[in-house]
LOVEX-188831 format. One record per residue (C-alpha): x, y, z; residue in one letter. Coordinates in pm, whole numbers, plus 50000, padded with zeros to 5 digits. Example, Ala and Ser with C-alpha at 12.3 -4.5 7.8 and 13.67 -1.06 7.14 Angstrom:
# residues 2
      X      Y      Z  code
  51230  49550  50780     a
  51367  49894  50714     s
This chain:
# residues 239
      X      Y      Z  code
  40908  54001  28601     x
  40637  53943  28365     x
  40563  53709  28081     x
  40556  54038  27873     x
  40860  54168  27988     x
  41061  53820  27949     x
  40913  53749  27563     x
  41105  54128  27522     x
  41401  54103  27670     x
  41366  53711  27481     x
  41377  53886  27150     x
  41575  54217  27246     x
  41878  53993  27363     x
  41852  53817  26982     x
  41828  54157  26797     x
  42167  54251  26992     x
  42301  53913  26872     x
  42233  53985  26520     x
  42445  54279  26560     x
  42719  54133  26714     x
  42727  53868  26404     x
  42731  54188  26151     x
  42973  54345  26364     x
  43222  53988  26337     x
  43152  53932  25933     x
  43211  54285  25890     x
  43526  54307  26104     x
  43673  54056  25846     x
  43551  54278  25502     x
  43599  54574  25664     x
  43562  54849  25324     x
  43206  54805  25304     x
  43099  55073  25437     x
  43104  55423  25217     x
  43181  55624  25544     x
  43345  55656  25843     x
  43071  55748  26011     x
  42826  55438  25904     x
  43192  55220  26015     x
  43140  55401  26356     x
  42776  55289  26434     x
  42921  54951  26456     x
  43232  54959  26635     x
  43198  54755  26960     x
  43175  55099  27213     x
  42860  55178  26999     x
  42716  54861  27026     x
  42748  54796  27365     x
  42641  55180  27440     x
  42316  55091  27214     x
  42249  54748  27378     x
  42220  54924  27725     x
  41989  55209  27595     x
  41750  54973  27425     x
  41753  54764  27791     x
  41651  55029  27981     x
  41390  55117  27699     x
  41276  54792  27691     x
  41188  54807  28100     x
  41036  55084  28051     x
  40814  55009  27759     x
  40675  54768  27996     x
  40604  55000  28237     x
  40423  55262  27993     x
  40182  55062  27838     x
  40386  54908  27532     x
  40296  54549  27450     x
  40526  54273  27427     x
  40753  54196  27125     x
  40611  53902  27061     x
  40344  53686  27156     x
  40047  53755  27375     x
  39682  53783  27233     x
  39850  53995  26936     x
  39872  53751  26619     x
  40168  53735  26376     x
  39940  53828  26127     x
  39831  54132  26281     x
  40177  54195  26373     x
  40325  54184  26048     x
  40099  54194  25748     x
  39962  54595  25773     x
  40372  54663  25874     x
  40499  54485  25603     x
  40268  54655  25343     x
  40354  54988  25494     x
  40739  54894  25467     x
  40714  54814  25078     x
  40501  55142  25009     x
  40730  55363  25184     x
  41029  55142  24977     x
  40849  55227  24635     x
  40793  55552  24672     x
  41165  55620  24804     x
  41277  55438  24472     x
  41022  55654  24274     x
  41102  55935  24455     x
  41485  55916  24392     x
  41432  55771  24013     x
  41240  56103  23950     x
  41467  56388  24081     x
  41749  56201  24128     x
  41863  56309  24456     x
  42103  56074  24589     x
  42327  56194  24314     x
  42312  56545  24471     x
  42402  56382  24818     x
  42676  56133  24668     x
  42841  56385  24460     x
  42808  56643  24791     x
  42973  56342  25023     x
  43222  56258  24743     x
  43067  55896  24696     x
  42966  55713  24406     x
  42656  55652  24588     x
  42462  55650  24961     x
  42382  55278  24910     x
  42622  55041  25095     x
  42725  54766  24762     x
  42532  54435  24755     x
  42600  54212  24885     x
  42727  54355  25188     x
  42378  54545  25217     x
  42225  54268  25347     x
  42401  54219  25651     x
  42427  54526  25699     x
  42113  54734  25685     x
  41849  54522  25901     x
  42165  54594  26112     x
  42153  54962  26071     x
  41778  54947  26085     x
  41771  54777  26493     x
  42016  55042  26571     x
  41813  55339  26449     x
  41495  55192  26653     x
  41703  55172  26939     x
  41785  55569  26947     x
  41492  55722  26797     x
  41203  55456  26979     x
  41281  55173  27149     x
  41485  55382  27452     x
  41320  55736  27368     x
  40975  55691  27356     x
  40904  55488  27662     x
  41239  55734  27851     x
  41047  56076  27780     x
  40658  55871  27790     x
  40754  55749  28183     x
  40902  56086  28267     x
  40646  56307  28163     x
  40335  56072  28181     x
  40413  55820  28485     x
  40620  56134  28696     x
  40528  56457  28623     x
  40140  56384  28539     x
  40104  56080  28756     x
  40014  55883  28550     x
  39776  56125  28323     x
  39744  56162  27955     x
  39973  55857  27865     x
  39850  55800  27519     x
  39811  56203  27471     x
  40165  56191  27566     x
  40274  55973  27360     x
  40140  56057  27025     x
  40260  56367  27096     x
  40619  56217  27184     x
  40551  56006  26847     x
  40514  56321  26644     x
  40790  56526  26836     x
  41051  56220  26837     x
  40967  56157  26400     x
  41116  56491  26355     x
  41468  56389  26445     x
  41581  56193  26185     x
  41457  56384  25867     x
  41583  56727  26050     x
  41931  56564  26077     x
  41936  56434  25721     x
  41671  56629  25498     x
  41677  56948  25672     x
  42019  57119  25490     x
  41903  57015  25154     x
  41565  57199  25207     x
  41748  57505  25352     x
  42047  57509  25148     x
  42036  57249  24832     x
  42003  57292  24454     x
  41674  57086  24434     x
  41472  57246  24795     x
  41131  57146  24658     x
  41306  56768  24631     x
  41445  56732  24965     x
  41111  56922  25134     x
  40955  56585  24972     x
  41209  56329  25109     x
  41130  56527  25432     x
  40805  56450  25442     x
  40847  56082  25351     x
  41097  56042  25594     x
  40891  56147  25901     x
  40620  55935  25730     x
  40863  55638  25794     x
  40898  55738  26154     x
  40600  55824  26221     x
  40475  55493  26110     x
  40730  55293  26344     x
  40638  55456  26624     x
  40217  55413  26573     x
  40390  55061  26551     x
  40573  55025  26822     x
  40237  55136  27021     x
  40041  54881  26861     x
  40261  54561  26826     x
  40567  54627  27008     x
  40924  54748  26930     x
  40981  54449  26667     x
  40706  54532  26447     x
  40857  54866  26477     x
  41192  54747  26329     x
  41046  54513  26088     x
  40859  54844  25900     x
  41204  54988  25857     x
  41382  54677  25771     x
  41119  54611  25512     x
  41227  54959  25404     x
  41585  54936  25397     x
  41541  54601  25181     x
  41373  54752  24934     x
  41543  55095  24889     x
  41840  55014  25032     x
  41962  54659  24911     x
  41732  54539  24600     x
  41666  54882  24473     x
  42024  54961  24413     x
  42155  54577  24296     x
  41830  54621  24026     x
  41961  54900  23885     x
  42325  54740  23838     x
């Protein structure tokens, strides 16, 4: 095993501790959440299904070219400054976005909630929670699964980076097609949620240029960033 590999599976193995320490505080306030579904994403099957997926990603990120999490001849600087700035753009513009056409009404009203945003101060556990979680599905075990299988097996080892911006570009799709995608085709505001579309794959997109350059954490720090702004100070402001 390499020094690489080891720094990883170093900081993968505290990211899954984190969210075994939401999943405790929130077992004992348990009406936080403003769905079932959000209550499901941390329910101990789920956790321990999503702490073997982001293992094998994490191998495998290893093996494709990824750098380590932390560490190496990457600084912290480099590793965090550009991310962070990205994090709190994408976090304004969410806020303007929303402030302007108001569209989290639409969904709220539509999900019969008084609003998306989990209630402070609950949202602070929670969400860099949520935010490890959705890196784990859509990057840290995707990316490097589909990059090794096409690059490293069927090409031999050809085209990796080809393949993977590619893969980046593909793989950004899937969370603003599962959540954007009905308001565009079938909401009162189209125009609005074609926007939040866009911004959304921007997000991804941006993790996963990331997660090439600096490693899975940086990757989950851009959305954490995120989720603190527009998800947890955003919403207690406006109280």
């Amino acid at each position: 095993m390499t020094q690489s590999l080891r720094t990883s599976l170093l900081v993968y193995a505290a990211l899954m501790a984190y969210l075994v320490c939401v999943k405790i505080t929130i077992t004992l306030v348990p009406a936080v959440f403003r769905s079932t579904a959000q209550a499901k994403v941390f329910a101990w099957p789920a956790i321990a299904i999503f702490t073997a997926l982001g293992l094998l990603g994490v191998f495998l990120a290893d093996r494709t070219g990824f750098p380590s999490a932390w560490g190496g001849a990457i600084s912290a600087k480099r590793r965090f400054l550009a991310p962070t700035l990205w994090g709190l753009g994408l976090g304004v513009l969410a806020i303007a976005t929303d402030a302007t056409t108001g569209w989290t009404k639409i969904v709220a009203a539509e999900m019969h909630l008084p609003s998306i945003h989990i209630d402070w101060p609950a949202s602070l556990l929670i969400y860099p929670g949520g935010a490890i979680i959705v890196e784990v599905l859509y990057r840290i075990f995707l990316i490097p699964l589909l990059l090794w299988f096409v690059s490293s097996l069927i090409l031999r080892g050809q085209s990796q980076e080809r393949v993977f911006w590619i893969l980046a570009a593909l793989t950004s799709l899937l969370e603003p097609l599962s959540q954007d995608l009905s308001g565009i085709l079938h909401g009162p505001q189209q125009l609005t949620f074609a926007v939040v579309f866009v911004e959304d794959f921007a997000l991804n997109f941006i993790q996963a240029s990331t997660f090439r350059r600096y490693g899975f954490l940086t990757a989950i720090w851009v959305r954490v960033v995120f989720y603190l702004l527009w998800h947890v100070l955003g919403p207690a402001m406006s109280h």
